[in-house]
N, C-alpha and C positions, 0 to 999 in steps of 0.2 A: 869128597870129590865123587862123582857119577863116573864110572865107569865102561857100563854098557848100555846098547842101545836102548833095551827095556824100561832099565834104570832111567834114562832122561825121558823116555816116555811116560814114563808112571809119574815122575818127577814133574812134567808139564803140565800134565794131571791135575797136580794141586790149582790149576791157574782156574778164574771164574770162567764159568759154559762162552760167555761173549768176549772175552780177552781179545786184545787184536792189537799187533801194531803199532808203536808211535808214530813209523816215519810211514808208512805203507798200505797198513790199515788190515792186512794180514789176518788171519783168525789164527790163535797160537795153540788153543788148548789142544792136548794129545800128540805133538810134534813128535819125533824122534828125535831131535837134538831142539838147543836153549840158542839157538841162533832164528833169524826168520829167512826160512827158505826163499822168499823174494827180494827182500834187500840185503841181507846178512845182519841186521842190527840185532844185537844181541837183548834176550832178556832174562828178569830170574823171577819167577813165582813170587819169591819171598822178599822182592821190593816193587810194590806197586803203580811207583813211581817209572818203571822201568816196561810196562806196557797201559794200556789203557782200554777200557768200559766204557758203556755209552753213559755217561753221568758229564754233571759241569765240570768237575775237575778233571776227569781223563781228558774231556776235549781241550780243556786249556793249557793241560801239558802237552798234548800234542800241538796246538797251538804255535807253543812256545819253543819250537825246532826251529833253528838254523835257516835265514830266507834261504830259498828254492832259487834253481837257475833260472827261472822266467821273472823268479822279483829282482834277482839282480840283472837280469838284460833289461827291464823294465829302467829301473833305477841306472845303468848305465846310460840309455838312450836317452832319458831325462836331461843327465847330465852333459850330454853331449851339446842338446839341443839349447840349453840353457847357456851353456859357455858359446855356443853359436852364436846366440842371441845377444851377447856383450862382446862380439867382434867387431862391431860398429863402434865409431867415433863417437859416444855419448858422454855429455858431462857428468848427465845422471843420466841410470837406465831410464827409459820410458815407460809408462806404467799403460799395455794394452791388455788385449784380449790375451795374444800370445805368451806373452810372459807371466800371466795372472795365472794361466792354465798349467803352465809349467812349476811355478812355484806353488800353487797348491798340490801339485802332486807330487813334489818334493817334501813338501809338508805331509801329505800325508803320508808317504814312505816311511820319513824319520818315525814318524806318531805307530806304526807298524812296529816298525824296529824298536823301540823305545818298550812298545809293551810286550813283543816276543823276549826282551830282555829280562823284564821285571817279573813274566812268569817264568821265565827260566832260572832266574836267582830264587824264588821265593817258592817256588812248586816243584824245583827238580824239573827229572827228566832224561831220560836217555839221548842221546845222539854218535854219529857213528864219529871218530877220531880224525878222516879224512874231511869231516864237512865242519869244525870248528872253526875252521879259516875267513866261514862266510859270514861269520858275525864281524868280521873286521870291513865288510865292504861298504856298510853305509857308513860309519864316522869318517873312513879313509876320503869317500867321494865326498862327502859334505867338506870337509875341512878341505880340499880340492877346489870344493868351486866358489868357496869365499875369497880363495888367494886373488881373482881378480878385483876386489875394492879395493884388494892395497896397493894391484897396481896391474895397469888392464891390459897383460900380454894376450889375450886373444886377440884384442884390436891390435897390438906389434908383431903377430906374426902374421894375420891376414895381412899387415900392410907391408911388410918385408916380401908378401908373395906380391902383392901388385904394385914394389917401389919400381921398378923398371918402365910401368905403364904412367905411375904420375911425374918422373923424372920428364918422361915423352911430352906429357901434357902442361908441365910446367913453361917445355922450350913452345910450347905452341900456343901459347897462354891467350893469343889475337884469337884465334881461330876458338878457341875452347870456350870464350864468353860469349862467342855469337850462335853457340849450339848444346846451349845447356837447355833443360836437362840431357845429358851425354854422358853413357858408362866407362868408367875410367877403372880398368883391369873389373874385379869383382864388384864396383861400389858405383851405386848411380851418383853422380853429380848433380845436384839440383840446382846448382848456381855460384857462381864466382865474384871473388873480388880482390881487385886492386891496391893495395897501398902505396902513399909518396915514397916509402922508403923501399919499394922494391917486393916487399912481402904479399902474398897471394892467398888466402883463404878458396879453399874450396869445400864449398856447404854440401853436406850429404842426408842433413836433415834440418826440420825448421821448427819449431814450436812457436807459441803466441809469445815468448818473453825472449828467445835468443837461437842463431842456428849453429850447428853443430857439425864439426868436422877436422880439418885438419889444414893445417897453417903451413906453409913454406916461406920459412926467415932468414934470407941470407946474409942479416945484418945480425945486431942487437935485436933479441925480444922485447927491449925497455922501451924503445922505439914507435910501439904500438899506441895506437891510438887506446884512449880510456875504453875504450866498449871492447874494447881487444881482450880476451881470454885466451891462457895460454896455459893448458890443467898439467899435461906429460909431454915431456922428451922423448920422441923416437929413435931420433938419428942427429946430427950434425945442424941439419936444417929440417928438419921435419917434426912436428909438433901435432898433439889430439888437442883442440881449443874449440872455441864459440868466438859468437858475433850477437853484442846483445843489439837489440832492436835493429836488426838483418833488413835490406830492404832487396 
């Protein structure tokens, strides 16, 4: 055990002329103490794995430290944006620009995290005890934002904020086919329709094989015509569905 200050001095000594830092990048040799005066992360001479040299393997055990607060706001923002993006009425997402750009950068996040892991199993490494918790933020988020395929509360809570707004537009259903497109709470309407039996589809979006949105049934759902899609139950009378060949 070191003692005195000399002692850990001489002691850090031992470390190579470029030693520096895992998390910090620090220059460590000749410290007075086996901590680093700008982060606090501790090191020992006699585990090399425990600072790092300019060589391949220093860099990739420092590499392989714990994402950083800007990779997790990054990776959170991502995540936000993408669960935004499946708040809409879709049967299946829609494959654009937007969401192409999002899930490749979710992709490559995981592909980040994936390899900060396997050099940290496999190369060691120091990290400080308060920042271990940050390897848990990408599997937590990823497994997060798959929960919507199984079943798409983003688009049930956006439409629980704007059910007061289509309840209105239901009662006004004359009025609301003669001035579509018309936004209805957050969501543009792009067009309506009628069923014999009372039921109302309102399209919020269209593709070349079917539109997409959301169904008001105050009957039977059986009741729908064959081109009638009916995917989730929101409410009572309220459904996420299509309309295949929309006109």
């Amino acid at each position: 055990m070191i003692d005195t200050k000399s002692e850990t001095q001489a002691y850090s000594g031992l470390l190579p002329e470029d030693a520096k830092c895992l998390q910090c990048n620090y220059p460590l040799r000749g410290l007075p103490e086996i901590n680093c005066p700008e982060c606090g992360l501790p090191f020992d001479p006699g585990n090399p794995t425990s600072y790092h040299t300019p060589t391949l393997r220093s860099w990739l055990i420092r590499y392989g430290q714990p994402p950083g607060k800007r990779w997790i706001g990054v990776l959170l923002a991502a995540v936000l944006f993408f669960l935004a993006s499946l708040s809409d009425p879709f049967l299946e997402p829609p494959v654009c620009i937007w969401t192409a750009a999002l899930s490749f950068l979710l992709v490559l996040l995981a592909l980040d995290w994936s390899l900060r892991l396997a050099i940290r199993i496999f190369l060691g490494g120091g990290s400080k005890a308060h920042q271990r918790h940050r390897w848990l933020w990408a599997p937590l988020m990823f497994a997060f934002i798959a929960t919507p395929f199984l079943y798409p509360w983003p688009a049930y809570l956006r439409f629980q904020l704007n059910k007061p707004d289509f309840e209105n537009a239901i009662q006004n259903i004359a009025t609301l086919q003669t001035k579509t497109p018309i936004r209805v709470g957050s969501y543009m309407i792009r067009s309506t329709s009628v069923q014999s039996d009372g039921s109302i589809f309102l399209s919020v979006y269209t593709d070349r094989a079917r539109a997409h949105g959301f169904w008001y049934i105050p009957t039977n759902p059986d009741t729908l015509q064959s081109n009638c899609i009916i995917e989730h139950r929101l409410n009572a009378n309220w459904y996420i569905g299509g309309k295949l060949h929309f006109n």
